[in-house]
C-alpha positions as a printed NumPy array, in Angstrom:
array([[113.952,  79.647, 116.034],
       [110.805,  78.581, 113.928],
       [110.492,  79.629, 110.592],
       [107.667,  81.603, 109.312],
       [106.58 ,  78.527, 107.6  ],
       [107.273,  76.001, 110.596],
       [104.676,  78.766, 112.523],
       [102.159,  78.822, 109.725],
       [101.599,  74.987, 109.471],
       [101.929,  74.295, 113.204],
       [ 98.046,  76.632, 113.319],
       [100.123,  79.371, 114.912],
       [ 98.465,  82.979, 114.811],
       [100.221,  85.437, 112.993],
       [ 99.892,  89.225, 111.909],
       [101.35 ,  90.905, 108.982],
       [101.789,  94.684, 107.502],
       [101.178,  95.471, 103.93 ],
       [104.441,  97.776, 102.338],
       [103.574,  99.453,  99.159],
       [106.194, 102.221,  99.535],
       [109.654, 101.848,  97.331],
       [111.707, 102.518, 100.393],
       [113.19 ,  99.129, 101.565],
       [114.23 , 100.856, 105.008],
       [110.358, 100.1  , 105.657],
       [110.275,  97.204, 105.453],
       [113.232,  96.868, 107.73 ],
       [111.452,  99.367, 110.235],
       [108.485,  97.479, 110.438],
       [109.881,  94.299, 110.444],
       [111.894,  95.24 , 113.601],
       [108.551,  95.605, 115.24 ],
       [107.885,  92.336, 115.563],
       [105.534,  91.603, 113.251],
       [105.489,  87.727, 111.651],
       [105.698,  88.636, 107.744],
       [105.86 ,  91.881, 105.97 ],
       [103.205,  92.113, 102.962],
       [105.225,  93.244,  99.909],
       [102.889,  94.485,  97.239],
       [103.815,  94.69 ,  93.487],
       [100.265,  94.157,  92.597],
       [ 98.737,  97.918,  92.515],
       [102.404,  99.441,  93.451],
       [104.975, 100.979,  91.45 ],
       [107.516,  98.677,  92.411],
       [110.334,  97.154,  90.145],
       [112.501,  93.577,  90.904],
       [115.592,  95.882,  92.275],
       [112.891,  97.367,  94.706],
       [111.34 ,  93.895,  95.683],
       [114.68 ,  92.63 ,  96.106],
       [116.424,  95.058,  98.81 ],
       [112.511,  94.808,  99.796],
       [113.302,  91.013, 100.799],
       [116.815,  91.752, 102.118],
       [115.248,  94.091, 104.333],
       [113.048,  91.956, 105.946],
       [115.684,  89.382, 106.533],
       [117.882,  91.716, 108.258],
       [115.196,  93.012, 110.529],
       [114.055,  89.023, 111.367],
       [110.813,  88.973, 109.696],
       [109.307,  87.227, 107.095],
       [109.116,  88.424, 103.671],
       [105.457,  87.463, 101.27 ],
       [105.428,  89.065,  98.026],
       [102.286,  89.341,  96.148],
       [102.788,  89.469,  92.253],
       [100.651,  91.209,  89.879],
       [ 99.005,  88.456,  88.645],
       [ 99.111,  84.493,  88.006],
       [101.731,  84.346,  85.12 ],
       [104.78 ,  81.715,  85.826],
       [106.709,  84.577,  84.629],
       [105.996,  87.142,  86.782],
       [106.772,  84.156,  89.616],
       [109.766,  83.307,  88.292],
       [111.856,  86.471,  89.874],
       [110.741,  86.686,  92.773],
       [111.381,  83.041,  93.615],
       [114.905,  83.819,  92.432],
       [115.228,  86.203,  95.424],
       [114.145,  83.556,  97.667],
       [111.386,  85.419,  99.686],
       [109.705,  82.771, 102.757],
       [106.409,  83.358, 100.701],
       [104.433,  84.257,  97.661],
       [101.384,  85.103,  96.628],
       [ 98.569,  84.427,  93.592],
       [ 95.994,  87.093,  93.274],
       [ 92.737,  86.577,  91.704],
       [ 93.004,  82.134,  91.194],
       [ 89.508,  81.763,  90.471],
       [ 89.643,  77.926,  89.602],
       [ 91.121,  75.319,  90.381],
       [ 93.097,  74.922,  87.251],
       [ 94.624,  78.328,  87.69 ],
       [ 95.899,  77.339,  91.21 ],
       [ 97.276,  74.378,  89.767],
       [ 99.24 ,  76.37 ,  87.51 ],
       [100.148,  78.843,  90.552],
       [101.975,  75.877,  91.942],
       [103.566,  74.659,  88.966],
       [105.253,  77.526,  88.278],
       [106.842,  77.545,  91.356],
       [107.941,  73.433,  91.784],
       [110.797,  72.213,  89.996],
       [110.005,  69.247,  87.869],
       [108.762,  66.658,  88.576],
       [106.46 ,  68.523,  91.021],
       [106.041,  71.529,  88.856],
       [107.394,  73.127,  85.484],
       [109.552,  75.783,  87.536],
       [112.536,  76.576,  85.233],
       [116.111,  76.205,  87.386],
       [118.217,  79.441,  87.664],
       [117.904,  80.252,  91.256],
       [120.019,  83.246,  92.533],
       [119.522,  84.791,  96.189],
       [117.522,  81.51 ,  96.462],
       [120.342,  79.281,  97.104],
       [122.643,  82.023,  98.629],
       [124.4  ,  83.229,  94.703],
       [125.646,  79.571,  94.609],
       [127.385,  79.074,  98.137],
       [124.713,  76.358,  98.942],
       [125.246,  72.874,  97.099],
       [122.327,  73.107,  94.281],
       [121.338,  69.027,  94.635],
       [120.441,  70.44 ,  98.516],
       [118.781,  73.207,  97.263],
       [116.597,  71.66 ,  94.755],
       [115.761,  68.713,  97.281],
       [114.679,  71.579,  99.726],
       [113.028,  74.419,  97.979],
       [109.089,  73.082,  97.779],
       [109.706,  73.934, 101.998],
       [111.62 ,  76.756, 101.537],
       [108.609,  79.208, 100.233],
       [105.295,  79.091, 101.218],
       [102.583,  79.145,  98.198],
       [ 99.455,  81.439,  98.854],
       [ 96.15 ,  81.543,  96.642],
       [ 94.395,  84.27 ,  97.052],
       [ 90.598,  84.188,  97.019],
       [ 88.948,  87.458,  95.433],
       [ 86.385,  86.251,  93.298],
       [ 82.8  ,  84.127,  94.114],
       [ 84.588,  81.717,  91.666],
       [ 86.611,  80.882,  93.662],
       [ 84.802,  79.905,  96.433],
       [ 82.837,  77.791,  94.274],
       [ 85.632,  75.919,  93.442],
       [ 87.4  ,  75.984,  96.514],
       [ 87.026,  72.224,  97.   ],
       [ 88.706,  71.652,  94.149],
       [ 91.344,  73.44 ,  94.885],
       [ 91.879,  71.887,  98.119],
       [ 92.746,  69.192,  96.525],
       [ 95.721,  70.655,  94.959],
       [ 99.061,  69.162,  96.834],
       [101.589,  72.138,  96.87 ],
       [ 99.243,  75.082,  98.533],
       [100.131,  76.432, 101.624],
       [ 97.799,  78.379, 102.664],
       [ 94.875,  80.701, 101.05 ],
       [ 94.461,  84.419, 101.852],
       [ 90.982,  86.096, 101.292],
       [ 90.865,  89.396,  99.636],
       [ 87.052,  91.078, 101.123],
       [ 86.845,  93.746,  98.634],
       [ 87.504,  92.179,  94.927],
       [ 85.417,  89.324,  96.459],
       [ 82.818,  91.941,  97.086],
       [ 82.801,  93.089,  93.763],
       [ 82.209,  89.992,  92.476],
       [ 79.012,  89.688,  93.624],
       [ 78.319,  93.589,  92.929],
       [ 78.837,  94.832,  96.296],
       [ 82.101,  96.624,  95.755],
       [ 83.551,  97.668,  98.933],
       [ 80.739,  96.691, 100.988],
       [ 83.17 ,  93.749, 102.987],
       [ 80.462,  93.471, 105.815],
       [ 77.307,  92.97 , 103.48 ],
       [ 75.784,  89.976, 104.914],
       [ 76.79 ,  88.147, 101.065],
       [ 79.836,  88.737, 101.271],
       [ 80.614,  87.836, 104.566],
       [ 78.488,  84.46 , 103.843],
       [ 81.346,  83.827, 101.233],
       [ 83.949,  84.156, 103.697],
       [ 82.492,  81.976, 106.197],
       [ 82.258,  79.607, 103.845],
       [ 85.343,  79.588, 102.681],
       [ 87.009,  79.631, 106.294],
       [ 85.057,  76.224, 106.994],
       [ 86.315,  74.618, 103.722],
       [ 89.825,  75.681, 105.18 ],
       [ 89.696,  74.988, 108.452],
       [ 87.661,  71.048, 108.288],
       [ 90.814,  70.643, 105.281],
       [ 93.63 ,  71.857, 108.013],
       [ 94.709,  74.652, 105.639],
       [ 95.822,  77.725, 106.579],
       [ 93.757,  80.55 , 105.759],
       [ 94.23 ,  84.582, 106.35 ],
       [ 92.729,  87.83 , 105.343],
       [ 94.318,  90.715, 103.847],
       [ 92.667,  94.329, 104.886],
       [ 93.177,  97.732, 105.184],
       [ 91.88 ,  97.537, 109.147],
       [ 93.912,  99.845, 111.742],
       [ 91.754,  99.769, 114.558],
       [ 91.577,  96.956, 117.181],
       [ 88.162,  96.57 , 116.599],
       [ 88.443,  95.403, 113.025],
       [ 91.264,  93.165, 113.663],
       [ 89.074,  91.418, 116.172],
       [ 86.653,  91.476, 113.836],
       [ 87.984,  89.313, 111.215],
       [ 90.131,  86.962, 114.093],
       [ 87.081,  86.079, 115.502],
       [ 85.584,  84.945, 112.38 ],
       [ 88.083,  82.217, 112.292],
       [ 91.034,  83.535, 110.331],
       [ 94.701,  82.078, 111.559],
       [ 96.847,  84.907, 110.166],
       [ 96.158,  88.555, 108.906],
       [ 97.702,  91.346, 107.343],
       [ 96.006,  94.936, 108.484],
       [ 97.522,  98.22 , 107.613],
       [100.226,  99.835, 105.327],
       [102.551, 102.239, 105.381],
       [100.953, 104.369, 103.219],
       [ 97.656, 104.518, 106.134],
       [100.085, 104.753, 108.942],
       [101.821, 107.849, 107.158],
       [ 97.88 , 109.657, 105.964],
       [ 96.634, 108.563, 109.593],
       [ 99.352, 109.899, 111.378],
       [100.327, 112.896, 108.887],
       [ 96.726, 114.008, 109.33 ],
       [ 96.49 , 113.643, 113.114],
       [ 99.731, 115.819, 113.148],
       [ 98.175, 118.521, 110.864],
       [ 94.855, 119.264, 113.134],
       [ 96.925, 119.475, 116.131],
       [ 99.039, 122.022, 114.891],
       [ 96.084, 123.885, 113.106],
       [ 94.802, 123.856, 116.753],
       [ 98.086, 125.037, 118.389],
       [ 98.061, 127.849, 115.153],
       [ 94.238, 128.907, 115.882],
       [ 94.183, 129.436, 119.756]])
């Protein structure tokens, strides 16, 4: 069976489901759905590392792949969750290339990087021979900059450049903001950013995906057709409002005839 990195640099299309809630049993119900990865947020949530953790294990055991964004581009904020061994991880807000190059150093073990060695979940609680482990790890987790700034686009080339990225995810409403259109993800400025940045990507052979709050099929479409190889739409927290509210006006109609 391919591994969610294996799919991601053969070009394969893949979607992905943001969980916010502390309840790892989601992430184990979605993940049995079949989606590719399951978006693990600690960024705006009110998560803690026992949370992420069971988080992770839950994904495993319902064969998807766990990505877990971290609040923000610290090597010690990084440092636990590559402990747990997710299959990916996640930079918000790089706006330059030197912060991406830091991104990736703190998650390589010298010489690559300046990644400090105490792995635990990573190499199976010390069942796996370390030597192997170390040797294997830079393939092991896949290494996601996120784009959410006009910065960043403007120094996307640069970035580019960087050997250790796997892959850049574009985040449409900080991005907006940037360029004082908060919220407004299809002004015509914004989406000009996004283009361009999907064309950097693309003529590089990167991978490059979109994180957004889209349920319906026409918004997914939306953003495939722009040229975006994997994306994460939805939460659980919009699946439970959506369908929680649906639920509500029925009965209200039931209750009123």
């Amino acid at each position: 069976m391919e591994t969610f990195r294996e799919k991601l640099k053969a070009g394969k299309h893949l979607i992905g489901f943001e969980v916010d809630l502390c309840d790892a049993c989601i992430s184990e119900m979605v993940g049995m759905l079949g989606y590719d990865y399951i978006w693990i947020d600690t960024e705006h949530e009110a998560m803690d590392y026992q949370t992420v953790l069971m988080q992770i294990i839950a994904c495993k055991a319902a064969g998807s792949a766990s990505v877990v964004r971290i609040p923000f581009n610290e090597p010690y904020l990084a440092k636990r969750i590559l402990e747990m061994g997710p299959d990916g991880i996640i930079f918000p807000m790089v706006n330059s290339a030197k912060e991406a190059q830091a991104a990736i150093d703190a998650c390589l073990y010298p010489p690559l990087g300046k990644r400090g060695f105490g792995p635990r979940r990573a190499c199976r609680y010390g069942a796996e021979d370390l030597f192997d482990y170390i040797r294997e790890a830079p393939e092991r987790t896949c290494r996601f900059i996120q784009l959410e700034h006009v910065d960043a686009i403007r120094d996307l080339d640069s970035m580019l450049q960087i050997q250790g990225i796997d892959g850049f995810i574009v985040g449409p409403c900080d991005l907006s903001g940037s360029i004082g259109h908060l919220n407004e993800i299809f002004h015509p400025e914004v989406l000009a950013l996004i283009d361009e940045a999907i064309a950097k990507c693309r003529e590089a052979g990167m991978p490059i995906g979109v994180a957004v709050g889209a349920n319906s099929e026409e918004d997914v479409r939306f953003w495939f057709e722009r040229g975006f190889q994997f994306i994460s739409a939805g939460s659980d927290i919009s699946a439970i409002v959506s369908t929680a509210k649906k639920q509500a006006e029925m009965m209200r109609r039931v209750f009123h005839n």
